[in-house]
SENU-872141 format. One line per 8 residues: their letters; for each residue x, y, z of C-alpha. Coordinates in Angstrom, 3 decimals. Each point is the difference from the previous one (the first is absolute). Example, Ala and Ser with C-alpha at 12.3 -4.5 7.8 and 13.67 -1.06 7.14 Angstrom:
2
as	12.300 -4.500 7.800 ~ 1.370 3.440 -0.660;
END
This chain:
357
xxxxxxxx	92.694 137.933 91.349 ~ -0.039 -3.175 0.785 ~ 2.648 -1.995 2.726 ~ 1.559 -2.422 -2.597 ~ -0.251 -3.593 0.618 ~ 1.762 -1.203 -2.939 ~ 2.292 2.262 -1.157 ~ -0.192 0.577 -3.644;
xxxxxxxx	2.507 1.541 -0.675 ~ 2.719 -1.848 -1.119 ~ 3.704 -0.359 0.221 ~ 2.104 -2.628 -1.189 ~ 2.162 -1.542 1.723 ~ -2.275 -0.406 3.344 ~ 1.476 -1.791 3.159 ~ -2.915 -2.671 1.046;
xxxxxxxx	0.515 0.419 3.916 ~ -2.095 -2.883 1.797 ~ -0.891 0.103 3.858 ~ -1.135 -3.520 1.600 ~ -0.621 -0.693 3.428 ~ 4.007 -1.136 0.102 ~ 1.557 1.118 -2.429 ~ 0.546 3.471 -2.357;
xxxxxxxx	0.780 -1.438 -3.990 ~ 1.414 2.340 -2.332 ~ 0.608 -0.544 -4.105 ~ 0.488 1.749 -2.957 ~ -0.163 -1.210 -3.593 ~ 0.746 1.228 -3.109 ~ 0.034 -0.709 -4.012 ~ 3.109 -1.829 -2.005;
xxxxxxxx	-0.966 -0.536 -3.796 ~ -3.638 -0.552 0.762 ~ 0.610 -1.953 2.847 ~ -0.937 0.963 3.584 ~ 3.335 -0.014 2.212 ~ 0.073 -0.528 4.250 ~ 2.163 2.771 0.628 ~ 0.146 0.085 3.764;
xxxxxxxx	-1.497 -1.382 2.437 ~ 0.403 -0.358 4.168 ~ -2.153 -1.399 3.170 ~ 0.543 1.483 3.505 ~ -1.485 -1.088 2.873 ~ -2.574 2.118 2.148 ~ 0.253 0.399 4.413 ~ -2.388 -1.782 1.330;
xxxxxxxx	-3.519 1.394 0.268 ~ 1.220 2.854 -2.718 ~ -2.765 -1.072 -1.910 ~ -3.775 -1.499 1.504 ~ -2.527 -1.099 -2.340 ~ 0.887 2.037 -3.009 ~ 0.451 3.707 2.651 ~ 3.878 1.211 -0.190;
xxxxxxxx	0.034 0.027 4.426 ~ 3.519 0.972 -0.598 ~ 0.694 2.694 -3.276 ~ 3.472 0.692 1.016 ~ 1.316 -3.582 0.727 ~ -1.951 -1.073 -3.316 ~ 1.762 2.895 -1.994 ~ 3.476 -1.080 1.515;
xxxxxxxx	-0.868 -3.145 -1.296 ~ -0.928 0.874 -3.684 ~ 3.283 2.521 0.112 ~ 1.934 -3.755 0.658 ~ -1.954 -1.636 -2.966 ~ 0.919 2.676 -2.042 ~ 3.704 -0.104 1.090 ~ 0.047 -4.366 -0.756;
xxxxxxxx	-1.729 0.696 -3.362 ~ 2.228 2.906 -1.129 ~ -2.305 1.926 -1.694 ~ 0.151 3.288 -1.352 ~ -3.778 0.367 -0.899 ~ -1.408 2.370 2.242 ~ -3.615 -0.325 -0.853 ~ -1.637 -1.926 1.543;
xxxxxxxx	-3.757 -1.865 -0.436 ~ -1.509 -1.764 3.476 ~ -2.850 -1.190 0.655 ~ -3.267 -0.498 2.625 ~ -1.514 -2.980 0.863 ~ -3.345 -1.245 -1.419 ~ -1.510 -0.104 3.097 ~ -0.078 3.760 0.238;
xxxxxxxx	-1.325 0.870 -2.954 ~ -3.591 0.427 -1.419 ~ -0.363 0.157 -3.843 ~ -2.659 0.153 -2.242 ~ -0.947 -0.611 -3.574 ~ -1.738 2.568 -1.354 ~ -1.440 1.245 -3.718 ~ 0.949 3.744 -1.304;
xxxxxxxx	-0.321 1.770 -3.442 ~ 2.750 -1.318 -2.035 ~ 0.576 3.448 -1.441 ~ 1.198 1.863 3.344 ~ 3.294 0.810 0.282 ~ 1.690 -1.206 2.989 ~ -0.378 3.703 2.102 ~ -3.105 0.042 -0.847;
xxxxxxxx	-1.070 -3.532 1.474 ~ 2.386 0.813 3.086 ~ -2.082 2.898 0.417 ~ -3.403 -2.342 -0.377 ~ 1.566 -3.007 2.015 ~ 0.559 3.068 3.050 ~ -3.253 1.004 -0.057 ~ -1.607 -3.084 0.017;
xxxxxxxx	2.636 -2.322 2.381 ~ -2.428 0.215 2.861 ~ -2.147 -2.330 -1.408 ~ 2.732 -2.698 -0.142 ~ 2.212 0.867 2.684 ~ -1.267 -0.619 3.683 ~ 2.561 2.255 1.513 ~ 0.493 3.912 -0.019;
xxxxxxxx	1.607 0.623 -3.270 ~ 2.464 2.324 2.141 ~ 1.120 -3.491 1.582 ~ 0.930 -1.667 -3.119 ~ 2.407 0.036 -2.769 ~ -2.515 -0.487 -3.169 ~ 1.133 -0.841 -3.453 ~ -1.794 -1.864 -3.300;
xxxxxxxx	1.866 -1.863 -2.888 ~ -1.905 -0.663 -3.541 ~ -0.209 -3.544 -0.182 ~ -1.546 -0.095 -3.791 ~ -3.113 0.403 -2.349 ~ -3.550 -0.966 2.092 ~ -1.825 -3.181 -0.904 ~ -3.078 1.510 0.778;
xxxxxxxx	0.573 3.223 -2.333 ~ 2.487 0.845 -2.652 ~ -0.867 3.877 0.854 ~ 1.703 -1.048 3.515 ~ 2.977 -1.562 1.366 ~ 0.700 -1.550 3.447 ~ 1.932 1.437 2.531 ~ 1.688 -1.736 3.281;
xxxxxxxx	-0.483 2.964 2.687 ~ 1.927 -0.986 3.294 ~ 0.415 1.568 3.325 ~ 2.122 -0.801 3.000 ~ 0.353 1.900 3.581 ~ 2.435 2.571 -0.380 ~ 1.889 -1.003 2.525 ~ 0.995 -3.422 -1.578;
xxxxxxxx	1.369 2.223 -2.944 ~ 1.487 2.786 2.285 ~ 2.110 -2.585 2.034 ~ 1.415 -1.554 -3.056 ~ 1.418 2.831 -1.453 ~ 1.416 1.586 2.945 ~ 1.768 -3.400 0.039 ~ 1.400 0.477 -3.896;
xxxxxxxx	0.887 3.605 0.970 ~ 2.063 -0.740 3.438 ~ 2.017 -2.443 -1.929 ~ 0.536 2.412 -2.687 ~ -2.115 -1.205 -2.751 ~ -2.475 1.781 -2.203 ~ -3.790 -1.232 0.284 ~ -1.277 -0.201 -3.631;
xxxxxxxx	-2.833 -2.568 -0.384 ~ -2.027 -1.571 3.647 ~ -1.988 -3.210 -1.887 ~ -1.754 -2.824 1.668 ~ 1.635 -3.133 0.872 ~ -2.796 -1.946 -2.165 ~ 0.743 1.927 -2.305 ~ 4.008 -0.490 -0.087;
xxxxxxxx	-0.812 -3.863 0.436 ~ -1.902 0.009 -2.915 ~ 2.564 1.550 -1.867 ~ 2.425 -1.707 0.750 ~ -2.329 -3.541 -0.577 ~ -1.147 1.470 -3.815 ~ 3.680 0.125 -1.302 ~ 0.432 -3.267 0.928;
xxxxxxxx	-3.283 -1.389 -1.013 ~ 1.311 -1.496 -3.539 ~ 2.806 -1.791 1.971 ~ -2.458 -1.933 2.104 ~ -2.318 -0.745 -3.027 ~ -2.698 2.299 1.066 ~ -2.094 2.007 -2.045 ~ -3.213 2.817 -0.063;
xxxxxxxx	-2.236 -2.877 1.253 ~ 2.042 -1.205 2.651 ~ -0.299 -0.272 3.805 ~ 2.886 0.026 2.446 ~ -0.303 0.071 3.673 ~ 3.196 1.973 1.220 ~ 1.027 -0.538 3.960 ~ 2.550 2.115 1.327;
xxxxxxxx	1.018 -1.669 2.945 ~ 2.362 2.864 2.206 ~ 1.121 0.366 3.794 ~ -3.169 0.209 1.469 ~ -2.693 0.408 -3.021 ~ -0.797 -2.321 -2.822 ~ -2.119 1.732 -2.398 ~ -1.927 -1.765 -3.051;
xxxxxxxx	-0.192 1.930 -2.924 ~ -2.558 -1.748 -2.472 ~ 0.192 1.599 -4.450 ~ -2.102 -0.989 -1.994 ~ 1.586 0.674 -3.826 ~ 2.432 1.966 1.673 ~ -2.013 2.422 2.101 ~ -0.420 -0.210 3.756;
xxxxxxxx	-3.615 -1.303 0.954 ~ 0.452 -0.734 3.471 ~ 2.812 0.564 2.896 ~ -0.498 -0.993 3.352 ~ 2.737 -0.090 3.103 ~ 0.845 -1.964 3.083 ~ 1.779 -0.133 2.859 ~ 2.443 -2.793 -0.661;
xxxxxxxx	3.338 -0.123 -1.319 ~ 3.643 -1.245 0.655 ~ 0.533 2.067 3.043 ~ -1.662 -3.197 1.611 ~ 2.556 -2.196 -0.932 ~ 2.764 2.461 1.551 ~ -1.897 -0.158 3.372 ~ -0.006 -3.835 0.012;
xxxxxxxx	3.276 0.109 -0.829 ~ 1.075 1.856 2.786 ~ -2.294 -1.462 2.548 ~ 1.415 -3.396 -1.097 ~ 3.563 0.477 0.220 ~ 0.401 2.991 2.114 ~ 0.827 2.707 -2.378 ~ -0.025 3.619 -0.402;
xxxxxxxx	-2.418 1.223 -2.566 ~ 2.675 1.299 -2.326 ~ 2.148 -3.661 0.499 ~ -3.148 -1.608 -0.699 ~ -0.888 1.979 -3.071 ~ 3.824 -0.264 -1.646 ~ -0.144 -4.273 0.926 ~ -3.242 -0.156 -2.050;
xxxxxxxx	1.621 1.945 -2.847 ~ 3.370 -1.409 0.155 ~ -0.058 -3.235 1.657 ~ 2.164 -1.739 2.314 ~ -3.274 -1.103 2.563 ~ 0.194 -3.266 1.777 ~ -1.415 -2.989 -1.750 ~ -3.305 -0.603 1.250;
xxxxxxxx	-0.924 3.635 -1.773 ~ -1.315 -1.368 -2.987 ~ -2.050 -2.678 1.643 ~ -1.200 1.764 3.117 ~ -0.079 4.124 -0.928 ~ -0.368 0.291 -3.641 ~ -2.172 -2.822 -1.091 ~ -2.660 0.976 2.521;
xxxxxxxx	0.190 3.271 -1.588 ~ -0.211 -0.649 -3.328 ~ -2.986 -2.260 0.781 ~ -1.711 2.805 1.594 ~ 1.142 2.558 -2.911 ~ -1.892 -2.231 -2.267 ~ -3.322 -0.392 2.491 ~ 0.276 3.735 -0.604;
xxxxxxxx	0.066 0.833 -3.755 ~ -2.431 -2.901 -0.316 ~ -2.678 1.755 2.256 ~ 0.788 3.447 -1.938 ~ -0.784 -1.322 -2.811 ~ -3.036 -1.731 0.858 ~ -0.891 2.700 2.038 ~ -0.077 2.541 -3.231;
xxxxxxxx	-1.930 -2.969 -2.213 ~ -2.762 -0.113 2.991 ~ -0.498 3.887 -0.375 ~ 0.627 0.139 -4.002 ~ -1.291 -1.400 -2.850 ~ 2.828 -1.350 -1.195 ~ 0.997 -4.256 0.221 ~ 3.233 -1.309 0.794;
xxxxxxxx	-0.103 -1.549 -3.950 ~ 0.329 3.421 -0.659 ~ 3.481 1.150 1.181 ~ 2.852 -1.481 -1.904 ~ 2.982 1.294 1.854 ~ 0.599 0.504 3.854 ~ 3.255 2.245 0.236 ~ 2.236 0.145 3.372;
xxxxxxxx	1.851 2.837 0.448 ~ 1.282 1.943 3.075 ~ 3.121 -1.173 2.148 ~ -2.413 -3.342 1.431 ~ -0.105 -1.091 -3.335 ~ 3.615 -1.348 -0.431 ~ -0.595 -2.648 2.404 ~ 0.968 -3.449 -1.402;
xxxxxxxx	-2.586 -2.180 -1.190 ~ -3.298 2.434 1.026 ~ -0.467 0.949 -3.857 ~ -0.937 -3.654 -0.402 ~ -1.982 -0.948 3.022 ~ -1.955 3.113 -0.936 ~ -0.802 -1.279 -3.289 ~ -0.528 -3.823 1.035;
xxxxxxxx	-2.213 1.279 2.795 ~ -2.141 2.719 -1.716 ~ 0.141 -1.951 -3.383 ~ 1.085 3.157 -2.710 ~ 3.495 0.395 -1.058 ~ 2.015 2.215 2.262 ~ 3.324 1.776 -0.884 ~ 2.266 2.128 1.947;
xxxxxxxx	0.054 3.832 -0.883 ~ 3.016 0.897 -2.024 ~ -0.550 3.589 -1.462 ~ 3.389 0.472 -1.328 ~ -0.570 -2.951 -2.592 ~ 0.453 1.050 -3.221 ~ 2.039 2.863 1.119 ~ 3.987 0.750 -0.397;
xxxxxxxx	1.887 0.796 3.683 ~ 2.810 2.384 -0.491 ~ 3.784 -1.145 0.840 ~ 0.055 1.674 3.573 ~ -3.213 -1.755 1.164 ~ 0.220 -2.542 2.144 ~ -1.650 -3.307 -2.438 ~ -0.333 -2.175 3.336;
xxxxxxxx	-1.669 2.068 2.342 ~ -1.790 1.655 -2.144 ~ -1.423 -3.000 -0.947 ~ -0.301 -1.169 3.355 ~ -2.196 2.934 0.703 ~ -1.867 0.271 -3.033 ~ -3.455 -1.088 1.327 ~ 0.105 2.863 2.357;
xxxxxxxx	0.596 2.793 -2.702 ~ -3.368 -0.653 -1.864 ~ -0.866 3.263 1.274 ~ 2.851 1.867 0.053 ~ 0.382 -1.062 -4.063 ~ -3.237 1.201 -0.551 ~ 0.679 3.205 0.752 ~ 3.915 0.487 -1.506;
xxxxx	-2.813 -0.923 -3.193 ~ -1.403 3.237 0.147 ~ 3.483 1.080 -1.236 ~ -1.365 -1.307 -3.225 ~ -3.564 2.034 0.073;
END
């Protein structure tokens, strides 16, 4: 039996419970009349140092953290979907008999996972999903097989469980992105053929997230992200990290901030996506002419005036990620900040989606 990745089996409503570097995000969504509905939603903020490139340091204070998200949102969904970064997991496509039924190619996919896998198979949680008929045979059809270290998966759902949710579906965070980007894809004028280049730009990772007619072709992270701002801002006017982070969200610094502190920063935000991009054209086959849409999303990506110096710099229209366009928002969300933190739920929407599976 395999240690499911995925989680196929499905249960609607799911909570989509999203764990940054900062922050824990929590949604839910749900169907009015054919339309989908933001239900609930809520952001908490983590302790410091609860969570170091992508590894929960810190299950109980992150748990304690969700258990406040879920509090703010007032949800009563109890399932929950979460996901695992990219980074972590190793997938495959791979050809099989398209007349197998699915126990039957779990059983094969066991057997044969060595071949794919570099780790002891008693070291990782393994699961496949059927992504559609082969090109190369119509006897066949092509199946995503992915793998991450248990312990990525373990430590996630020991979180869920400690604040008293039920784990139903672990995805992949390129995965939720990309399901979150394909809904909106007709709002942004995309189609099958299309290329966007997706940067989510958190805390302390920006990660670029490159579909080609809505499928991910290429994901690559970095070390760079708005936590940098919150140090200069406290190194500049002698704040505490917390004072520091609120002032950036709220406002209320002194005046030279925008001239001295964030301009600097958005400068260098933009030296950054540029050489991520360039970076993934130098080791691709693909040509800047080729990607028609550069998306921000994450919390970095509501700073004033960056979606434009992105695309004046880089030359391809850029928009700011809004994955609630389109959608209804119940009468006890919040409109304002949910809007306000809508770029950082891309995510977190795209797995309240697989509500809808």
């Amino acid at each position: 039996m395999l240690a499911k990745l995925f989680g196929r089996q499905r249960t609607s409503p799911v909570l989509g419970v999203d764990i940054s570097s900062n922050a824990v995000k929590v949604l839910a969504l749900g169907r009015e009349d054919g339309n989908i509905v933001v239900n609930a939603y809520g952001v908490s903020t983590l302790p410091p140092n609860a969570v170091a490139d992508k590894h929960i340091a810190d299950v109980g204070g992150v748990a304690d953290t969700l258990r406040a998200a879920c509090l703010k949102s007032r949800s009563k969904v109890k399932a929950a979907a979460i996901a695992v970064s990219g980074a972590s997991v190793i997938s495959k496509l791979i050809d099989m008999p398209a007349d197998l039924s699915e126990d039957d190619m779990e059983t094969q996919i066991g057997l044969e996972a060595d071949q794919y896998i570099p780790y002891p198979l008693d070291e990782v949680a393994l699961d496949f999903d059927i992504q559609g008929l082969s090109e190369h045979s119509p006897d066949q059809v092509e199946v995503l097989v992915a793998a991450c270290r248990r312990e990525s998966v373990d430590e996630r759902v020991e979180v869920l469980e400690l604040a008293e949710l039920t784990p139903k579906i672990v995805d992949v965070e390129a995965y939720a992105l990309e399901r979150s980007f394909q809904r909106l894809a007709p709002i942004y004028g995309c189609d099958d053929t299309s290329m966007v280049a997706i940067i989510d730009i958190g805390a302390t990772m920006t990660t670029l997230s490159v579909l080609e007619g809505g499928e991910t072709v290429y994901t690559r992270e970095q070390h760079f992200g708005g936590q940098a701002l919150t140090e200069e801002i406290q190194r500049r006017y002698g704040l505490s990290a917390d004072e520091a982070e609120q002032s950036k969200r709220r406002g209320g610094l002194p005046e030279d901030y925008e001239e001295e502190v964030l301009a600097p920063f958005r400068e260098d935000l933009v030296q950054q996506i540029s050489r991520s991009l360039q970076f993934f054209f130098g080791a691709s086959h693909y040509s800047e002419d080729q990607v028609s849409l550069i998306l921000l999303a994450g919390g970095v990506a509501v700073i004033p005036e960056l979606a434009q110096l992105v695309g004046t710099e880089i030359g391809i229209k850029t928009a700011v990620a809004n994955p609630f366009d389109g959608m209804l928002v119940a009468s006890s969300v919040d409109r304002e900040a949910l809007a306000k933190d809508a770029p950082a739920m891309m995510i977190a929407c795209g797995l309240a989606l697989r509500s809808f599976d």
